[in-house]
C-alpha beads as a LAMMPS data file, in Angstrom:
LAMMPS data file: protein, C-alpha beads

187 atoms
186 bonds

1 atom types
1 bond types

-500.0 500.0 xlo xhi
-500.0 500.0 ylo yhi
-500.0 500.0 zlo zhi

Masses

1 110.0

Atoms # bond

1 1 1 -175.716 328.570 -268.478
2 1 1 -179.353 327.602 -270.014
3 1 1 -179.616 327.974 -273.907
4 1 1 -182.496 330.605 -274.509
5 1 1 -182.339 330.853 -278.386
6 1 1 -181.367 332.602 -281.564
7 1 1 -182.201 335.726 -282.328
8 1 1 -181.905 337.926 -285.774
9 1 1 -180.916 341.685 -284.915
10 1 1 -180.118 345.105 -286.716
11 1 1 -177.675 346.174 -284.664
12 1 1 -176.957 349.697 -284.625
13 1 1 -173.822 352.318 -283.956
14 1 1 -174.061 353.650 -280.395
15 1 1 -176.625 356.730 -280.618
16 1 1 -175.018 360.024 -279.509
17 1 1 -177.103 360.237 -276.543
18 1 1 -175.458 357.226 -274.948
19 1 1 -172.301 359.216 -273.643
20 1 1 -169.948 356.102 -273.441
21 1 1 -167.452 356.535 -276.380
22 1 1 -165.684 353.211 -276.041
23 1 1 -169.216 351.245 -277.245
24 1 1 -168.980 350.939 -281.205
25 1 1 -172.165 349.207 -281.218
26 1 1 -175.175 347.864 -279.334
27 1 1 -175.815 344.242 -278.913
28 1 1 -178.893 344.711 -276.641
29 1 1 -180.735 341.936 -275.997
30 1 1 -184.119 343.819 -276.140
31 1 1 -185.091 345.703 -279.233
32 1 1 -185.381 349.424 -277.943
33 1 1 -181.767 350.364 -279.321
34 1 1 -180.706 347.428 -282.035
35 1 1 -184.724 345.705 -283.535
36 1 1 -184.872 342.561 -283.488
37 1 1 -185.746 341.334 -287.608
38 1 1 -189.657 342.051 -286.967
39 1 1 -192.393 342.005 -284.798
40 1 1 -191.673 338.118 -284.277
41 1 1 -194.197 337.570 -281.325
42 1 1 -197.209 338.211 -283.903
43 1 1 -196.275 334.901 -285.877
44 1 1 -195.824 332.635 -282.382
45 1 1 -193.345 330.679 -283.904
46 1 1 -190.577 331.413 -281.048
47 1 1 -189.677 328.861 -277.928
48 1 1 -190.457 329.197 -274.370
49 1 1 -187.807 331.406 -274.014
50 1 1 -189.394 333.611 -276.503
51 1 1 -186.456 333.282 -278.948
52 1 1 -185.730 331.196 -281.668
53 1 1 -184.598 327.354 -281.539
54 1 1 -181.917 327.494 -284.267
55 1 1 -181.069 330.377 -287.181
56 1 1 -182.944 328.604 -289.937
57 1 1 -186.299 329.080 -288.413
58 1 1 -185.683 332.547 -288.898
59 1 1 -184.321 331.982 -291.958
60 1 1 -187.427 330.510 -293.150
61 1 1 -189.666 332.755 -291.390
62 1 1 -188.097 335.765 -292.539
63 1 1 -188.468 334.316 -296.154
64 1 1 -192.165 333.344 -295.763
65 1 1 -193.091 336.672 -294.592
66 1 1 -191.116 338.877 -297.526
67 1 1 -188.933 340.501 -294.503
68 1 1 -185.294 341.027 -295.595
69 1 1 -182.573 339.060 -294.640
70 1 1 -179.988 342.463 -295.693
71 1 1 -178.421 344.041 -292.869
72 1 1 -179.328 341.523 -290.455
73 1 1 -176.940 340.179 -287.338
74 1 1 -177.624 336.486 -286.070
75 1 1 -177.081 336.141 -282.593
76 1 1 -177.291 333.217 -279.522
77 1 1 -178.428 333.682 -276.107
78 1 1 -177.748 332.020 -272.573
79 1 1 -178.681 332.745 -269.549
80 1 1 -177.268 332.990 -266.051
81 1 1 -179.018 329.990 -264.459
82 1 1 -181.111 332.207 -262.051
83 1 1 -182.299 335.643 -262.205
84 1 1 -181.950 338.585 -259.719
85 1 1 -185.321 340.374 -257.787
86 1 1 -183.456 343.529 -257.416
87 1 1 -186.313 344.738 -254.951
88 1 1 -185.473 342.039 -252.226
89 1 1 -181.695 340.820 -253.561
90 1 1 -182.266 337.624 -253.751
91 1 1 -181.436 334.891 -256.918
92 1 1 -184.287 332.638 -257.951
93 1 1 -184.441 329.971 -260.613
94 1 1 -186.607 330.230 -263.905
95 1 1 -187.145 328.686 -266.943
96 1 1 -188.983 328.615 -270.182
97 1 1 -192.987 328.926 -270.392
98 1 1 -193.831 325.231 -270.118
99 1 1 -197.146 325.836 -272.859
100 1 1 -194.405 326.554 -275.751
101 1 1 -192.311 324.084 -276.885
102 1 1 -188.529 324.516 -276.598
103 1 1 -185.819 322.878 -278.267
104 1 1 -182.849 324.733 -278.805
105 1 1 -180.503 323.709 -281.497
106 1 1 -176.726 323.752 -279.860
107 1 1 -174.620 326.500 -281.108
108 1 1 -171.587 325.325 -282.922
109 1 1 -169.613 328.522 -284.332
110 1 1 -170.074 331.344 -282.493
111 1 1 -168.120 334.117 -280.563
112 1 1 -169.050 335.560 -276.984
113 1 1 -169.516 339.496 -277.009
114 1 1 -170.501 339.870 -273.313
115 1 1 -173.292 339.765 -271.114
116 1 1 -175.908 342.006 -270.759
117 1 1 -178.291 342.368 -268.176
118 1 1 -181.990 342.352 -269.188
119 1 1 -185.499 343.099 -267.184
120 1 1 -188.348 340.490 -267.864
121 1 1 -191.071 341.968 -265.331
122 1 1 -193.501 339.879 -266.659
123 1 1 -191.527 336.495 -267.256
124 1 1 -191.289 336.185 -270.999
125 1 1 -190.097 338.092 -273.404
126 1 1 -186.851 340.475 -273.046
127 1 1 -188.206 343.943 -271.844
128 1 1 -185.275 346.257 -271.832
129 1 1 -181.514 346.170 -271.708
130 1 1 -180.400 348.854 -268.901
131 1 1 -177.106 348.946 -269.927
132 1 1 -178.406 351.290 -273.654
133 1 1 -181.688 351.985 -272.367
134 1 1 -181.222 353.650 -268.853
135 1 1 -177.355 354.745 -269.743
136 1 1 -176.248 352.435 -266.865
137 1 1 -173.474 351.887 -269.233
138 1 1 -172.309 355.382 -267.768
139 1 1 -172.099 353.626 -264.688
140 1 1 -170.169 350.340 -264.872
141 1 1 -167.564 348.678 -267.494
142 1 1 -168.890 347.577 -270.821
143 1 1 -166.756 347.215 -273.635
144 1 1 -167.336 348.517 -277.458
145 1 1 -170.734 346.443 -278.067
146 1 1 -172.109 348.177 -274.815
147 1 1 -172.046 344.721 -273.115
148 1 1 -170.334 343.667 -269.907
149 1 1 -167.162 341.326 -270.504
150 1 1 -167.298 339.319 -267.688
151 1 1 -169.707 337.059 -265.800
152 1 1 -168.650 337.882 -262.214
153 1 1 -168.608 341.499 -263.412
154 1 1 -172.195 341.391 -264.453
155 1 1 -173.034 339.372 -260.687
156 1 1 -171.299 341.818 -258.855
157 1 1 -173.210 344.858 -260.458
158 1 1 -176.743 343.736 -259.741
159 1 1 -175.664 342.265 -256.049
160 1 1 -174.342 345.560 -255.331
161 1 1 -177.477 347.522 -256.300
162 1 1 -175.757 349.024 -259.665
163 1 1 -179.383 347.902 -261.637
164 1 1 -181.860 348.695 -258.499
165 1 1 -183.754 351.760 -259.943
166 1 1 -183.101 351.276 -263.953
167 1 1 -185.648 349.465 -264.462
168 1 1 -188.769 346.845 -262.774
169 1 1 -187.000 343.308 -262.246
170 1 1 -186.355 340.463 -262.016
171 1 1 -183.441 340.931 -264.162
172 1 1 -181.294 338.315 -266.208
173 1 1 -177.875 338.126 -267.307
174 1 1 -177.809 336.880 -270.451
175 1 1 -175.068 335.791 -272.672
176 1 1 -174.589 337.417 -276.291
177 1 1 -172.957 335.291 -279.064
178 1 1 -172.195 336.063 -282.572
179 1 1 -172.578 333.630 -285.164
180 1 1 -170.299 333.260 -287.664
181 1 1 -171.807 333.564 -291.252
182 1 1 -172.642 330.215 -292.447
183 1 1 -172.667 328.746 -288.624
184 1 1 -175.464 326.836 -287.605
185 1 1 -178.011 327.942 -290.287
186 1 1 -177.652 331.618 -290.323
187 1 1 -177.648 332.981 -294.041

Bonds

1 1 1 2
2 1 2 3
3 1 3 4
4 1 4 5
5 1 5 6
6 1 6 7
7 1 7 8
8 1 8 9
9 1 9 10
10 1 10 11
11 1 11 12
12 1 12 13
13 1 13 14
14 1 14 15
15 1 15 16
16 1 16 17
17 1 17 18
18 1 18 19
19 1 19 20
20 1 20 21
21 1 21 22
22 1 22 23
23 1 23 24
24 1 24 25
25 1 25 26
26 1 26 27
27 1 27 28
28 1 28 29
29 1 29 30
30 1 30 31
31 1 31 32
32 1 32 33
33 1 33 34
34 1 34 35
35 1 35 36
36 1 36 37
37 1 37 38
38 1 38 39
39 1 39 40
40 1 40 41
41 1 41 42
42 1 42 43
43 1 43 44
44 1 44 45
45 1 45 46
46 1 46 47
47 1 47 48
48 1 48 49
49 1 49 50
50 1 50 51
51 1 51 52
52 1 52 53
53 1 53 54
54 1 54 55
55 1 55 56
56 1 56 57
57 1 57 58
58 1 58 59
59 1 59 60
60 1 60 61
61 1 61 62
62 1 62 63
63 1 63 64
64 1 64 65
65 1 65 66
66 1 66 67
67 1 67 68
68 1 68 69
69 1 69 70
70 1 70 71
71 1 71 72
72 1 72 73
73 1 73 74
74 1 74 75
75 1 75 76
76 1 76 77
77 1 77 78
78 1 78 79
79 1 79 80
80 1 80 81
81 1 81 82
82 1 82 83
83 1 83 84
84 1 84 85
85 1 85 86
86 1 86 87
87 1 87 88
88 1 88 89
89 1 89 90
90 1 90 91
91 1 91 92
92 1 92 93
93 1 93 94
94 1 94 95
95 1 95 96
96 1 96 97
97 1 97 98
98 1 98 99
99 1 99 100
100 1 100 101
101 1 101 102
102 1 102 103
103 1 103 104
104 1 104 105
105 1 105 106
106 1 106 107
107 1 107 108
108 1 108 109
109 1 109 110
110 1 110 111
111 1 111 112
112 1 112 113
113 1 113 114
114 1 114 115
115 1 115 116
116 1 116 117
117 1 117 118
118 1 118 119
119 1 119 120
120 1 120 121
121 1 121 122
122 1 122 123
123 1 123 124
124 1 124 125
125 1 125 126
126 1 126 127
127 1 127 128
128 1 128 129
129 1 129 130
130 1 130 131
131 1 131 132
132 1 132 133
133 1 133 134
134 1 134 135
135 1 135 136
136 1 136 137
137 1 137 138
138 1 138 139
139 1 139 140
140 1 140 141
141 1 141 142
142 1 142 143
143 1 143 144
144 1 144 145
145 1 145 146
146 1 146 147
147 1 147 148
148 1 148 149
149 1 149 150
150 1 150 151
151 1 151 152
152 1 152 153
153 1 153 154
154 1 154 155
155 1 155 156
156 1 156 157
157 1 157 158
158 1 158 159
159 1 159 160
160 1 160 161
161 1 161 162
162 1 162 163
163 1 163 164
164 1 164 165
165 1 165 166
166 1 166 167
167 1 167 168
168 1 168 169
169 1 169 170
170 1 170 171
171 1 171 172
172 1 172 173
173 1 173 174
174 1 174 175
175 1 175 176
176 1 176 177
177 1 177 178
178 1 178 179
179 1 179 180
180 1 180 181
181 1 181 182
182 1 182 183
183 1 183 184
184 1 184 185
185 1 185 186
186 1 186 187
């Protein structure tokens, strides 16, 4: 797996439009269901993976800015070493944008959730989570934070063509962690 980041989310209860009434909650990597803590991009403070290296610089962030820290979820991300073209099936390798520095601080304390599986069309940041955001979660096993439990699982669904017409690929499987509260930074 290849670290990606940090990431600080509001993660919400499952809306009533997504009819899957095992998921609780949604851990979506993107921000169309559970926002990320702000419109982090505008500050370019984030790595090449277009995440954050560790929780503090978040922290601090958040605290420079005047955003709240209240209600906030800390999360980690890794990725599947290669992501999926869905239009031609085929696994190629990427990696972070080489003009942004990346150094991501190792996670010590942290839980996996799942995996979700996440479109980056245009290489960089997380575009959508098809799982919440195109209901494929009506289509394949996720458990209650609307993620996938198993690696393989998650392989399987995009080889097989599960993710073909939610949304425009390459798509990524990515890894969502919890952190537990005082791990690694996180308030």
């Amino acid at each position: 797996m290849i670290a990606l980041g940090y990431m600080a989310k509001r993660v919400v209860e499952r809306p009533d439009w997504l009819d899957v009434p095992s998921v609780r909650d949604v851990y979506a990597v993107s921000d169309c269901i559970s926002p990320d803590f702000a419109d982090y991009i505008t500050f370019w403070t984030h790595n090449g993976f277009w995440f954050f290296d560790s929780p503090s610089q978040i922290t601090r962030l958040c605290t420079h800015h005047g955003i709240s820290l209240d209600g906030l979820t800390f999360v980690y991300y890794e990725a599947h070493p290669q992501q999926f073209d869905n239009d031609n099936h085929t696994w190629w390798d990427f990696g972070p944008d080489p003009d942004i520095k990346t150094d991501v601080s190792p996670v010590t304390a942290s839980t996996l959730l799942g995996y979700d599986i996440v479109c980056y069309s245009m290489q960089n940041s997380p575009e959508h989570s098809p799982l919440s955001c195109n209901h494929v979660a009506t289509d394949v096993r996720v458990n209650s934070h609307c993620l996938i439990d198993s690696l393989d699982y998650a392989v399987r669904c995009l080889e097989t063509g599960v993710f073909d017409n939610a949304e425009p690929g390459p798509m990524r499987i990515v890894a969502v962690h919890s952190l537990r509260a005082g791990a690694d930074g996180e308030p």
